[in-house]
N, C-alpha and C positions, 0 to 999 in steps of 0.2 A: 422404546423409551422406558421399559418397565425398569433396566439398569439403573439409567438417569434418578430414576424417583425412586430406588431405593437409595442411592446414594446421597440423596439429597435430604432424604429423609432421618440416614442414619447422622448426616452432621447437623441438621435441626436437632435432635435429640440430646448428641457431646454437646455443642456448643450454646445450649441453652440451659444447662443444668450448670444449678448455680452455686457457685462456693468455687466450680472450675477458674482458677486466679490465672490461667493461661489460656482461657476463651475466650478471642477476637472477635471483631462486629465485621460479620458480612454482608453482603447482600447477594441477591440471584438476579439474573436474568438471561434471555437468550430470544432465539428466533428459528421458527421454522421457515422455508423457503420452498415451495410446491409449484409444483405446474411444468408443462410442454412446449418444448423446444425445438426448432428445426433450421435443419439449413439447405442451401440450396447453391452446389459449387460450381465455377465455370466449368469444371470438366465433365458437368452432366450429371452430377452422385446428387441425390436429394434424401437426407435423414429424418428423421422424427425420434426423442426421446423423451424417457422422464426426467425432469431435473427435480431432486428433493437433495436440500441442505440444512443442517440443522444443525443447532449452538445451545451447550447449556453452560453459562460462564457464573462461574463463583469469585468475587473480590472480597478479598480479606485484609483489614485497615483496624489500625488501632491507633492512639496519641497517645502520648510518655507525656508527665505531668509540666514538662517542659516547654510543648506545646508542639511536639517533632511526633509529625505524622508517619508510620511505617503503614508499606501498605503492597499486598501481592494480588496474583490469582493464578485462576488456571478454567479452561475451558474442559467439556466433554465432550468425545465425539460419540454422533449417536452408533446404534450397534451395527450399522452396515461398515462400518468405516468411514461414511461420506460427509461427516460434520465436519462444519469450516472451524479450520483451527485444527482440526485430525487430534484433539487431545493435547494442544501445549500448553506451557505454564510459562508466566511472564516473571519475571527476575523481581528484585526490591527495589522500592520505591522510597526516597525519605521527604516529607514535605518540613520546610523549616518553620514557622506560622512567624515569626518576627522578622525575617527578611524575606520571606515569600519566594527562594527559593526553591528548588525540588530538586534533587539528587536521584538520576537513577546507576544501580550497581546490577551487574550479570546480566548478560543479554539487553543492556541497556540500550542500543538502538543505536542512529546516527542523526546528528544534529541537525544536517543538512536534509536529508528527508521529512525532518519532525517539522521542518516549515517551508513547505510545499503548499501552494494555494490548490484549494476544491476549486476544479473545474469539472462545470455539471456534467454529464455523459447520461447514458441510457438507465434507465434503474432494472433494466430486465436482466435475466441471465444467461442473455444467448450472447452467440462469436463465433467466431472462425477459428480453429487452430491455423495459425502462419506457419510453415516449414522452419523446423529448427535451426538452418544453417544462413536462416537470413537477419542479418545482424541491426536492422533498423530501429531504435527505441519508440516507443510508445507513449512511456510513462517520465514526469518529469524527475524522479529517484532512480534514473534506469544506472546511477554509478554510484549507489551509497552503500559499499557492501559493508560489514565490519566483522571480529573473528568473535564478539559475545565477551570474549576478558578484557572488559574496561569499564569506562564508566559515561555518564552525559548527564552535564549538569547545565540545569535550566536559570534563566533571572525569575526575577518577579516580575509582575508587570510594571509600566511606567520604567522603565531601565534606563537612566540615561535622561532619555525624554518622555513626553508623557503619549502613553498608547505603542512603547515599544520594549518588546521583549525577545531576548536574544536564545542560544542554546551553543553549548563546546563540548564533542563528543572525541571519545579517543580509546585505542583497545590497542591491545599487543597481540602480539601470535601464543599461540593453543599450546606453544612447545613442541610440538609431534615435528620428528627428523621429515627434511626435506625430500622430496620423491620427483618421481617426473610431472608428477604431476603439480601443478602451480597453486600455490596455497598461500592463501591469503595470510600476509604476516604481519596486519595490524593496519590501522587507519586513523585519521584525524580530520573532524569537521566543523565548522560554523557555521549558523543560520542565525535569522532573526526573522518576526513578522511586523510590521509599523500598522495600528492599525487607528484611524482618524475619520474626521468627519467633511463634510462639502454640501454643505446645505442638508436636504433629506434625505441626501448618499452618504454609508457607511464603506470607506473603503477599507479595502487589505493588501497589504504590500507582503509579498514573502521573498527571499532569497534564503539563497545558501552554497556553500563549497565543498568537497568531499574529496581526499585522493586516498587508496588503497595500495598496498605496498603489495605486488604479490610477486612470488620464489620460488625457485625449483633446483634439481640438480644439473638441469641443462641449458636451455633458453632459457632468457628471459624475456619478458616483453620490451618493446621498447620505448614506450610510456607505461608509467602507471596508471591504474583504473582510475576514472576522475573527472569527475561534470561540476559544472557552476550551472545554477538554476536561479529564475528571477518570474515572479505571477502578479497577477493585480485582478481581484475581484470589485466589484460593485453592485452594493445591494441598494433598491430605492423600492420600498417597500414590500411586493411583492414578485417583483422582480430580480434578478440578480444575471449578470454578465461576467466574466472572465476569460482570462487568457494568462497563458506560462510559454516559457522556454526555457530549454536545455541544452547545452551544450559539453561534450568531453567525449574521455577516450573509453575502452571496453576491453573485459578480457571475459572471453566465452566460453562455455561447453556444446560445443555444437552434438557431444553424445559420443563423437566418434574421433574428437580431436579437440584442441582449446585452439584455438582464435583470438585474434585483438581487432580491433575496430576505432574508429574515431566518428561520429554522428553527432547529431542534433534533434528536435523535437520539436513542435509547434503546437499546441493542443489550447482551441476556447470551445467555450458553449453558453449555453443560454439555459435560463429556468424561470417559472412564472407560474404563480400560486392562484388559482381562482376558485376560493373556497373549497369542494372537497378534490379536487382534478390540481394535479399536478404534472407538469407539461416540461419536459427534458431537450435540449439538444445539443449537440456536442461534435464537431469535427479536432481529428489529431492524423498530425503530417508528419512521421519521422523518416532518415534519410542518414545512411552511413555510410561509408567506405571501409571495408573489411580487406583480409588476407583469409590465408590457407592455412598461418600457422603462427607460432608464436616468433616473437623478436625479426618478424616484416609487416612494416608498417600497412595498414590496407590502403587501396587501390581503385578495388572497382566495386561500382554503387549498387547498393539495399535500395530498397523503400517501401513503405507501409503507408496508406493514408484509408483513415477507416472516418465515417459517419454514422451516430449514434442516437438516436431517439425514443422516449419513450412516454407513456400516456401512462399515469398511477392518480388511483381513486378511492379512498377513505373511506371503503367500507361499514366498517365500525372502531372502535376503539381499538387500535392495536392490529388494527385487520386492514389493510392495503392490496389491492386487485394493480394488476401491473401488465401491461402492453408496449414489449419491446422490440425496434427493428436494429437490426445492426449490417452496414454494409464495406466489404472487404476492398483493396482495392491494394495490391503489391507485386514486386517485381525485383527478382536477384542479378546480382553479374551484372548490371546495370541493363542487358537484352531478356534475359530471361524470364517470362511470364509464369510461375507456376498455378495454373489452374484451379489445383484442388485448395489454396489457399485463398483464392479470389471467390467473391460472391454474396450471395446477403445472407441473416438468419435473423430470424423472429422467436419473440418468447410470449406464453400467455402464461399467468401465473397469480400466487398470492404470496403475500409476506407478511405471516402473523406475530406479532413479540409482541415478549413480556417482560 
């Protein structure tokens, strides 16, 4: 960390010394992530390791007297190399403050992932590596790729109607000449979240659409990459319920060849706050049809169905003690059982931020 705090230290210094008419208002924050992880797979192998992850993220925000927020950052990874984020920088941001828009430019994201419902899952950070060539989704963004040269522009809130707000995200290709390899050449997407009341339940509506254009010199796929997603959370006080799905097609890197897919997703969980314990649980069923190669349609079935839970407890201010199980549960070729991706893991651990 001793890098982190000198570097942090030398931008308290610039950006505090005054008469500087080009020093911005930031702030600091991050987290460290500590503690022992194990797994235990059906083919018999049972590990133990350290897990430590750590974030030290700098945002930097200024207003033009106009009332138009600009605003960046970038993370540190720490000196192992093993900070989340690995050291990346987030593109510009413009907030409009009289239409309550927000504009983001460079690496600006994809619309359709930005409104994705939180479905609770384990807070620990244990898991299984699944084998690479099994094409099943997980996660309800599993088609929101984009190539970073574009743009995603957000509403305000109340959009339309009151409690809804939308997002249109869209990028072109990088330029770089066409190869064998398939290269994504630009995307466009829509999402929105509705979010309203039902007595002492606050709910959340999310959807969104995504397709991905991707090229090559020889196949090509034959669908584009591309899911529609739709979730619904509900909070009544200290509880909270949800569920999502996802559904569309896929283009892969299995490492040693690219792939296409067509799948789906089912992912709810549960959470429930009782003073300083907070109590997780989470199941996600995903299930594809894959090929061997590009431009054939897949065939024969993936699947993944993992259960998530975890016990985290509010040590102190900023200090959180966490107790996670996770259990595997998948199978390729629609017969094939692989073992070493099947089975449980446990995490004991802390998470301190600041």
């Amino acid at each position: 960390m001793k890098k982190e705090l000198l570097i942090a230290s030398a931008l308290v210094g610039s950006l505090g010394v005054a008469g500087i008419a080009e020093a911005a208002t930031y702030s600091i924050s991050g987290n460290h992530r500590v503690g022992i992880k194990g797994t235990d797979n059906d083919a018999g192998t049972e590990t133990r390791a350290v897990a430590l992850q750590s974030s030290f993220i700098i945002s930097v925000s200024e207003t033009t007297d106009n009332g138009t927020t600009i605003s960046s950052g970038f993370d540190i990874a720490e000196e192992s190399g093993g900070g989340a984020g690995g050291g990346t920088s987030s593109g510009l941001s413009l907030a409009f403050e009289q239409s309550g828009m927000t504009l983001d430019l460079i690496s600006a994201g994809n619309a359709s992932g930005s409104h994705d419902v939180s479905i609770p899952g384990s807070a620990g950070e244990e898991g299984i590596t699944v084998t690479s060539t099994n094409s099943a989704p997980t996660g309800l963004d599993f088609a929101t790729s984009t190539t970073g040269v574009g743009f995603e522009l957000h509403s305000g809130d109340d959009f339309l109607a009151d409690g809804f707000k939308m997002s249109a995200s869209y990028s072109t290709d990088s330029g770089a000449d066409k190869t064998a390899t398939p290269l994504a050449q630009g995307h466009y997407a829509v999402g929105g979240t509705y979010v309203t009341d039902a007595g002492d339940t606050a709910i959340t509506i999310g959807a969104g659409y995504s397709t991905t254009d991707f090229a090559n010199t020889s196949t090509s796929a034959s669908n584009d990459m591309g899911a529609t997603h739709m979730g619904l959370s509900a909070v009544n006080g200290d509880l909270t319920v949800a569920v999502g799905y996802a559904d569309g097609d896929l283009v892969r890197n299995t490492t040693t060849t690219y792939t296409e897919a067509s799948g789906h997703v089912l992912k709810a969980g549960v959470k429930y706050v009782a003073d300083d314990l907070t109590f997780n649980l989470g199941v996600v069923a995903g299930e594809a049809k894959d090929s061997t190669s590009l431009g054939t349609a897949g065939t024969t079935t993936d699947s993944i169905d993992k259960t998530t839970a975890s016990v985290s407890y509010a040590i102190a201010s900023g200090v959180t003690g966490i107790l996670g199980y996770t259990s595997v549960d998948s199978s390729e070729e629609a017969t094939t059982i692989d073992t070493e991706s099947n089975g449980s893991a446990w995490y004991i651990g802390a998470n301190i931020s600041f």
